[in-house]
C-alpha distance (Angstrom), angle and dihedral (degrees) to the residues before:
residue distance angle dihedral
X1 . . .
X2 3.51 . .
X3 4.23 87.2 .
X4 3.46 79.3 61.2
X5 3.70 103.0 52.0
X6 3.78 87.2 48.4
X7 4.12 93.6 55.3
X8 3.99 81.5 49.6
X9 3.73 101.7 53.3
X10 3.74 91.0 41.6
X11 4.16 93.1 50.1
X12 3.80 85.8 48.4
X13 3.57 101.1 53.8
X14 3.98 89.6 39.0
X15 4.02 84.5 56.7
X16 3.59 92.5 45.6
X17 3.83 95.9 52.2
X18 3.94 85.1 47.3
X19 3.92 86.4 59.8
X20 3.43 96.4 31.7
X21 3.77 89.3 61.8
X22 3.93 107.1 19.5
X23 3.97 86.4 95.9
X24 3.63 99.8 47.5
X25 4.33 91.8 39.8
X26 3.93 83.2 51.8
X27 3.31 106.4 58.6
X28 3.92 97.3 35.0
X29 3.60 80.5 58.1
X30 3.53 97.4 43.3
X31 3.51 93.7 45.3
X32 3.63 93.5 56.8
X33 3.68 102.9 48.6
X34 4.02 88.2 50.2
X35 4.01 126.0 97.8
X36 3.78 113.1 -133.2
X37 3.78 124.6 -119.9
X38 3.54 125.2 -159.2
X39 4.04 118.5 -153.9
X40 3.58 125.6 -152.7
X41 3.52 128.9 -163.1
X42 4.06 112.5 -96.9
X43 3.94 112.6 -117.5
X44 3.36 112.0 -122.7
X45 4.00 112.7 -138.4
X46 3.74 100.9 174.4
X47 4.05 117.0 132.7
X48 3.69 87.4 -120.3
X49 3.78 135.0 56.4
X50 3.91 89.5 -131.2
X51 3.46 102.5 99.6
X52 4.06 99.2 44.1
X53 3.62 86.9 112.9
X54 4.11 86.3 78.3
X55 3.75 95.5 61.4
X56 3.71 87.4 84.7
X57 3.69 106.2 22.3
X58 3.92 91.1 57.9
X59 3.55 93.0 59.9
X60 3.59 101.0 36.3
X61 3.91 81.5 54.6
X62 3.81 87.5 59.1
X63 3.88 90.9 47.5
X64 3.89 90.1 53.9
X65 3.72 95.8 48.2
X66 4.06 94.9 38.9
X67 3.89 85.8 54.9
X68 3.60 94.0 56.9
X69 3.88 96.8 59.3
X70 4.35 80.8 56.9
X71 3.66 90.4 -146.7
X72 3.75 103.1 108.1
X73 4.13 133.3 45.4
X74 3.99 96.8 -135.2
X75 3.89 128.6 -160.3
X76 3.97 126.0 -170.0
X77 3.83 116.4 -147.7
X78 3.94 116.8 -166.3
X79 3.67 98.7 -135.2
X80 3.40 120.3 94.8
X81 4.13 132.8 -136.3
X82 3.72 129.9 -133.6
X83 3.52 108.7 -115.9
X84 4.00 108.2 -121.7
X85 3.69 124.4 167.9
X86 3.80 130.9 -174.0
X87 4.23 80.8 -87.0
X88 4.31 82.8 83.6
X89 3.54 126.9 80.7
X90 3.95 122.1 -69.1
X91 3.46 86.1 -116.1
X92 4.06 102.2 49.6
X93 3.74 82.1 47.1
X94 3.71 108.9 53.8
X95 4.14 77.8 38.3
X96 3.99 84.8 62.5
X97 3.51 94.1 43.7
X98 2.97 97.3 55.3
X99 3.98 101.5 50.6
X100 3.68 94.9 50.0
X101 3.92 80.2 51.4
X102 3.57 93.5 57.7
X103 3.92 101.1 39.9
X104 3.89 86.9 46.0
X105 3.98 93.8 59.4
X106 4.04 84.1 35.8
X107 3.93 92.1 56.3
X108 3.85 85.0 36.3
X109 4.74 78.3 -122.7
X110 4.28 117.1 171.8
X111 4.12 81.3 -163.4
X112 3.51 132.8 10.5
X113 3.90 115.6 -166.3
X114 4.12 129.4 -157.9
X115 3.55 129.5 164.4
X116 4.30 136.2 163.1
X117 3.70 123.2 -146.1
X118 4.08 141.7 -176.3
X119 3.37 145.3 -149.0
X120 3.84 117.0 -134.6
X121 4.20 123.0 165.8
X122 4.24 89.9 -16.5
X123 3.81 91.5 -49.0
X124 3.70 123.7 118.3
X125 3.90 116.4 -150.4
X126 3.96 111.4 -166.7
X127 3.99 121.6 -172.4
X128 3.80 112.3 -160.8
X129 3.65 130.9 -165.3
X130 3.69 132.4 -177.0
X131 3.54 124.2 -171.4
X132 3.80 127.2 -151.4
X133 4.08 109.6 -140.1
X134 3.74 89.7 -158.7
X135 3.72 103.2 51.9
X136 3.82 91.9 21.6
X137 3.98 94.1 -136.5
X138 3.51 133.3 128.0
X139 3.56 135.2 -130.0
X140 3.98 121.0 -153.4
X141 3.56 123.0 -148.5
X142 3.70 127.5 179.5
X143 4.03 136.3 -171.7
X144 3.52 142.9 172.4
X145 4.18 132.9 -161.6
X146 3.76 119.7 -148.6
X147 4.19 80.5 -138.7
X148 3.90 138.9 13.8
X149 3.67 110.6 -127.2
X150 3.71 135.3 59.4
X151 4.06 87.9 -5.4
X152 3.59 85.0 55.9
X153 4.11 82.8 92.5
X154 4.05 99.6 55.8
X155 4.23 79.3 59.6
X156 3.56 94.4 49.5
X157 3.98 88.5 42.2
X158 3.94 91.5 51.6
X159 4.44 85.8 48.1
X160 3.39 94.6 51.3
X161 3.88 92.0 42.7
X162 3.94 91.5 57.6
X163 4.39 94.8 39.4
X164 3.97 84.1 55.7
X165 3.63 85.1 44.8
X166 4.17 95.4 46.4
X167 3.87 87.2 38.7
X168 4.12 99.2 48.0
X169 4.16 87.0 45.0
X170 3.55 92.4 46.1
X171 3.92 89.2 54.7
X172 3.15 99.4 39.7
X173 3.82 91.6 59.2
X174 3.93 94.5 46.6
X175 3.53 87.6 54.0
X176 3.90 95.2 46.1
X177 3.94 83.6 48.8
X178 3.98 91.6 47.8
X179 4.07 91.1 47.5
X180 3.97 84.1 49.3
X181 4.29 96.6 57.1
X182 3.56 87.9 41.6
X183 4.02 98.9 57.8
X184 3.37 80.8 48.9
X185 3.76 98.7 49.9
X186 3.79 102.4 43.0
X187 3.31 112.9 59.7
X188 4.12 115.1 -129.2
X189 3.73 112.9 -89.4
X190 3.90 117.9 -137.3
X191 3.55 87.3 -130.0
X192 3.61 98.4 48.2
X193 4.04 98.2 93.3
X194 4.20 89.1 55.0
X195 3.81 90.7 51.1
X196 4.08 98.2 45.4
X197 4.24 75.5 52.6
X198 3.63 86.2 55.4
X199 3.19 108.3 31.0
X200 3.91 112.2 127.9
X201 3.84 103.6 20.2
X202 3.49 123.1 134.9
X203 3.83 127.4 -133.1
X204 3.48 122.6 -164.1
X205 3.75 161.3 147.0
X206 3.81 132.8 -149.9
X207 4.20 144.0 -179.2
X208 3.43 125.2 -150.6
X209 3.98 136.8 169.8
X210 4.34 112.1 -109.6
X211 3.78 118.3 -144.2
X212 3.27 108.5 -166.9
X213 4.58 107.0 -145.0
X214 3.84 131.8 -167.2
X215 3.85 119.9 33.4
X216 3.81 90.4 -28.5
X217 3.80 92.5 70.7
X218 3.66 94.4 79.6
X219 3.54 96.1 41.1
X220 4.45 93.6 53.8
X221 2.97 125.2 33.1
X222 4.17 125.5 -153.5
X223 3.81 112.8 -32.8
X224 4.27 134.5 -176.8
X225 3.55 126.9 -119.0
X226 3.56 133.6 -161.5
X227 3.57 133.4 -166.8
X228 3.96 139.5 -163.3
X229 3.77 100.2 -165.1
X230 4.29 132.1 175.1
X231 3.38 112.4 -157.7
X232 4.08 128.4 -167.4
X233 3.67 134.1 178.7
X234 3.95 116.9 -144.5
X235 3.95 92.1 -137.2
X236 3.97 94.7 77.9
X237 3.87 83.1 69.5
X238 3.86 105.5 82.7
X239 4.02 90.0 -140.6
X240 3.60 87.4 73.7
X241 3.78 103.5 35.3
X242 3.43 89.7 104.3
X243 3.47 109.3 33.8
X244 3.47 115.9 115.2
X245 4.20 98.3 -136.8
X246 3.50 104.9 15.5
X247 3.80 96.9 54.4
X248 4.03 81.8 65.9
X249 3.64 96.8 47.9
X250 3.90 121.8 89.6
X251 3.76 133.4 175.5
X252 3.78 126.4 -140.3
X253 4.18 134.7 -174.0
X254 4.05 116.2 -144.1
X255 3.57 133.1 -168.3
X256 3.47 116.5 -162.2
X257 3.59 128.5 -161.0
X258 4.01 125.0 175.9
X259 3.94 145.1 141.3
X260 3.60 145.4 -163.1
X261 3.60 150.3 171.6
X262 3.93 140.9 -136.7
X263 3.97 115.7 -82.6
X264 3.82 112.1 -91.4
X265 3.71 90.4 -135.5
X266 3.83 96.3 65.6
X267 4.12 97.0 34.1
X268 3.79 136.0 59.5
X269 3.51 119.5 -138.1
X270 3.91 94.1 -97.9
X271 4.33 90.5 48.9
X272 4.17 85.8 57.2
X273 3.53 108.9 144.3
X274 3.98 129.0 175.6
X275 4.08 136.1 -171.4
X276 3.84 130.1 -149.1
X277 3.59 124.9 -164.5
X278 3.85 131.7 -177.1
X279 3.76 128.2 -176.0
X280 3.36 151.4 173.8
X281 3.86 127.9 -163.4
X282 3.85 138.3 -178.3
X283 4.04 102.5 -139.4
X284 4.06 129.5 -168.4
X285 3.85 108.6 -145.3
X286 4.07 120.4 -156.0
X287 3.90 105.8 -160.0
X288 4.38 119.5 -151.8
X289 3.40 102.4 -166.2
X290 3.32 113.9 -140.4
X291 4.63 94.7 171.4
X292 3.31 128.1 -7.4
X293 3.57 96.4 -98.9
X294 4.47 90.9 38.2
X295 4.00 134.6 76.1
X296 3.50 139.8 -169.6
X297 3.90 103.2 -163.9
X298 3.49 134.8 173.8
X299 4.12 116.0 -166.5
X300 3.79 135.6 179.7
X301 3.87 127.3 -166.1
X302 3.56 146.7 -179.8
X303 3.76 131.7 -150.1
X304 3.74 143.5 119.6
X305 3.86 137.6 -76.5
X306 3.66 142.4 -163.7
X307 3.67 113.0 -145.4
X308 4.21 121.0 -167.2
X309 4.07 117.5 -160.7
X310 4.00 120.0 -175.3
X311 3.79 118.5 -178.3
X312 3.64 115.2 177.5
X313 4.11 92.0 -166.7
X314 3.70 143.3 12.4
X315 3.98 108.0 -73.5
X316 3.45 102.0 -96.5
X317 3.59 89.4 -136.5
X318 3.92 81.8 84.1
X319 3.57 99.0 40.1
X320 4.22 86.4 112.6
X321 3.36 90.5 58.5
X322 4.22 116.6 25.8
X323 3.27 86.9 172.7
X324 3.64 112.1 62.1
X325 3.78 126.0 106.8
X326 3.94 92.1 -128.1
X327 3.46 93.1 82.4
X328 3.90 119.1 121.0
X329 3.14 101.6 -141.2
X330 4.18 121.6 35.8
X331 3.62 96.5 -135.9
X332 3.78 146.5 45.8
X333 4.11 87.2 -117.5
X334 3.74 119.0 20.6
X335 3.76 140.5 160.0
X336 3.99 120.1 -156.8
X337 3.89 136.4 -175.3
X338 3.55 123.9 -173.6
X339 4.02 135.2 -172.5
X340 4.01 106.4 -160.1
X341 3.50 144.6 165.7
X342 3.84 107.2 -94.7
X343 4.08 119.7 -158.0
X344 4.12 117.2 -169.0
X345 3.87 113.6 -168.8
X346 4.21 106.9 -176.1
X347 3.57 142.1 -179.8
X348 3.44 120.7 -172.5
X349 4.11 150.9 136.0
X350 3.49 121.7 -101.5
X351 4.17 114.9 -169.3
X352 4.00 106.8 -175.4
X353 4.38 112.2 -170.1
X354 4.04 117.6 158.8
X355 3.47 102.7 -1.9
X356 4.43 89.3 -52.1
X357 3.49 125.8 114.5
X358 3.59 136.4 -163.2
X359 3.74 133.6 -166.8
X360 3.73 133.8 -172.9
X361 3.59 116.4 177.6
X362 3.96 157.4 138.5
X363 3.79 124.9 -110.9
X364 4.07 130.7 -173.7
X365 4.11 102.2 -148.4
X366 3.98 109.8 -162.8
X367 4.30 115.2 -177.3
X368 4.22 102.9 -167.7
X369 3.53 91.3 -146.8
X370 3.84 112.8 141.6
X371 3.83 88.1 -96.7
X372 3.62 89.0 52.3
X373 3.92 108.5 -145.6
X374 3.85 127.5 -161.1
X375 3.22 126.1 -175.2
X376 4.39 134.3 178.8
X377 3.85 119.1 -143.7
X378 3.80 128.6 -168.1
X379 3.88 110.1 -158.5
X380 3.66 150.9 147.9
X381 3.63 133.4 -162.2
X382 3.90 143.4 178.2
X383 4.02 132.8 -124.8
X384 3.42 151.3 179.5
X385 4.15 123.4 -124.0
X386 3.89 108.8 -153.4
């Protein structure tokens, strides 16, 4: 009992250090995969000073509805930009190019976004441009409302639509173009074709506590389990990338080993008893991601196990009557091994960071033997992601 109060206190203060930190772990990690975007204010170019009030709003707008696709880290300046297309001068252009060049590496910016608008006969015209610091080229984009006013958001809806659009496609090709001079720097490793095979799979090994349930409980008492376990989630094959169910599925192998022996309080020495059970099952995984780096995940598997009982003497829970049927075993000394279907149903956490994983988790064990035997386990465990 106390072995078990100790697995308990250390699982709780593992979760609670998972908690503790998820938040903090998330958004450093968040924040680092994330491209910046810098905001200006929009210049207003109406006839009238009514409609100053958008110069902020506009932008601000953008922020809100940028921050809600959680792919970029967004700052708003209050400063506007002169709106200058490729319609100026060479020289004004290049000119402009060059300072949103030089306050994009200043404000360390992946984008930096500017734009005017007007207001003509109760209809807002906006001009938007964002400019890529890598590349150092500009994208135009240009809407008009039917109205100012409360339909002023299905414009700002249909801007921020096409700069994630511009932005994503503009990454996507430096990246492409990055991948491409780095084939052709790096020269192909022999081994490389065996790792992209292996890429993703999880080795690992875990411990966990074995209650044995139903009329076994009184017969065993507490027992260890340990576990050798490869683990594999479907969406590091490209087929299922994009598909909404499978790319949260994953498959994983176990082999279980544990043992026990009867409870001291019922047996003498001489009645001892003990039970040894190994097994291996094929399990589907279905992952609720909680973080990018943290699961919720609930599995069930089926496989096969091989089960070893020794009892020296009749259980003395039958020593008043030797002769009943109800006996486990059919005689004072017997040996038995069994090959049986095995069924694992598990729910557990799985927090992945630099390649290590850890699991902490609860599993229902069932052998169909004819004495059908089930059995609860509280474990956790530790791997490695190739």
């Amino acid at each position: 009992m106390k072995s078990v109060c100790i697995f308990v206190k250390t699982v709780a203060i593992i979760i609670a250090s998972i908690f503790f930190n998820l938040e903090e772990a998330n958004a450093f990690n968040n924040k680092s995969n994330k491209e910046k975007v810098i905001i200006y204010r929009f210049k207003d170019r109406s006839n009238v000073n009514l409609y100053r009030y958008y110069s902020y709003i506009i932008p601000n707008s953008i922020k809100t509805e940028l921050e809600k696709i959680n792919l970029y880290r967004i700052e708003t300046l209050s400063v506007s930009l002169a709106y200058i297309d490729e319609s100026s001068s060479t020289e004004i252009f290049e000119s402009y190019i060059r300072f949103l060049s030089k306050r994009g590496k200043e404000l360390n910016a992946n984008f930096i976004i500017s734009g005017s608008y007007y207001v003509k006969e109760k209809n807002i015209y906006i001009k938007t441009q964002i400019f890529d610091v890598a590349t150092q080229k500009i994208t135009d984009i240009k809407e008009c409302s039917d109205r100012i006013g409360a339909i002023l958001q299905n414009i700002i809806d249909e801007i921020t639509r096409k700069i994630n659009y511009e932005m994503q496609r503009s990454s996507t090709q430096k990246a492409q173009k990055a991948k491409k001079r780095s084939k052709k720097r790096v020269a192909r490793s022999p081994f490389l074709s065996f790792y992209n095979s292996i890429m993703g799979i999880t080795f690992g090994l875990s411990y966990g506590l074995v209650d044995m349930l139903g009329k076994w409980e009184d017969e065993y008492k507490k027992g260890d389990m340990v576990t050798a376990y490869v683990f594999y989630e479907l969406n590091n094959i490209n087929l299922f990338q994009d598909n909404a169910i499978m790319r949260d599925v994953a498959i994983s192998f176990h082999f279980d080993y544990f043992s026990t022996n009867t409870e001291e309080s019922y047996y003498t020495y001489t009645e001892y008893s003990y039970l040894d059970v190994t097994g291996i099952t094929l399990n589907f995984v279905y992952l609720y991601r909680l973080a990018a780096f943290f699961d919720l995940a609930f599995s069930a598997g089926m496989g096969v196990s091989e089960s070893e009982f020794l009892v020296p003497l009749l259980n003395s829970l039958n020593d008043d009557n030797n002769d009943s049927d109800d006996s486990t075993f059919a005689t004072p000394e017997s040996y038995r091994e069994t090959i049986d279907p095995y069924v694992n149903l598990t729910i557990f956490m799985n927090l992945t960071i630099n390649h290590i994983q850890t699991i902490i988790g609860v599993s229902h064990k069932t052998i169909l033997s004819d004495d059908r035997m089930s059995f609860s386990v509280i474990y956790m465990g530790i791997g490695y992601r190739i």
